[in-house]
C-alpha positions in Angstrom: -47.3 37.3 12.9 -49.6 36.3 15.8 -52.6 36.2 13.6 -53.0 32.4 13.5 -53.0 29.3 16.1 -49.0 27.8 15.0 -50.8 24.1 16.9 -54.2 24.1 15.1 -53.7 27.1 12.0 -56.6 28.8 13.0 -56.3 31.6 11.0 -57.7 35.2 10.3 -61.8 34.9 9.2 -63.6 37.6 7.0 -67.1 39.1 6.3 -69.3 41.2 6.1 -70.4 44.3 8.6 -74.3 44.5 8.1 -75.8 47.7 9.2 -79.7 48.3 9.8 -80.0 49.7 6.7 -78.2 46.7 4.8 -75.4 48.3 3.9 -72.0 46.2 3.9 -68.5 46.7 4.9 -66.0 44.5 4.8 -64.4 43.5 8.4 -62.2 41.0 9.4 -61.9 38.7 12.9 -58.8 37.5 14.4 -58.4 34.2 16.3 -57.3 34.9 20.4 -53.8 34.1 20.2 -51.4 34.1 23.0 -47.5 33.9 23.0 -46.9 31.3 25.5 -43.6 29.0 26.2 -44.5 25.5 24.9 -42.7 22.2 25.9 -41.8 21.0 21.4 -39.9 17.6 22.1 -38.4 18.5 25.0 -37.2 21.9 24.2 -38.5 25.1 25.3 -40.2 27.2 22.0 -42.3 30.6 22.2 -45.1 29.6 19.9 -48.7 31.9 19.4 -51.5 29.5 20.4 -54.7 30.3 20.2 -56.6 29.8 23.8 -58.8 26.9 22.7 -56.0 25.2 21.9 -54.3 26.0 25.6 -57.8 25.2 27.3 -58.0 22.0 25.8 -54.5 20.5 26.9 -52.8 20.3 22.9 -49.9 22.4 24.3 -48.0 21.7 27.1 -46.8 25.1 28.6 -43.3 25.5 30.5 
């Protein structure tokens, strides 16, 4: 469950592994998500949030 940003929904990107010779596999890549205690309307709430979304000040953390 801690796959996507719960403030932004930043979620889980996919692609394409490309070797030397050109040959593809499929691969996925997951946001950096962190469970943190956030302050939701006044109430304490564990939440995953990605760590843009803490660097930039969206969250306020308890």
């Amino acid at each position: 469950m801690g796959k996507f940003c719960e403030i932004c929904h930043k979620g889980v990107m996919s692609g394409n592994n490309v070797s030397h010779s050109n040959r593809k596999t499929r691969t996925s890549w997951a946001p950096n998500t962190q469970k943190v205690r956030v302050n939701v309307n006044g109430t304490p709430k564990a939440m995953y949030v990605c760590t843009r979304c803490l660097r930039s000040g969206k969250v306020e953390r308890i």
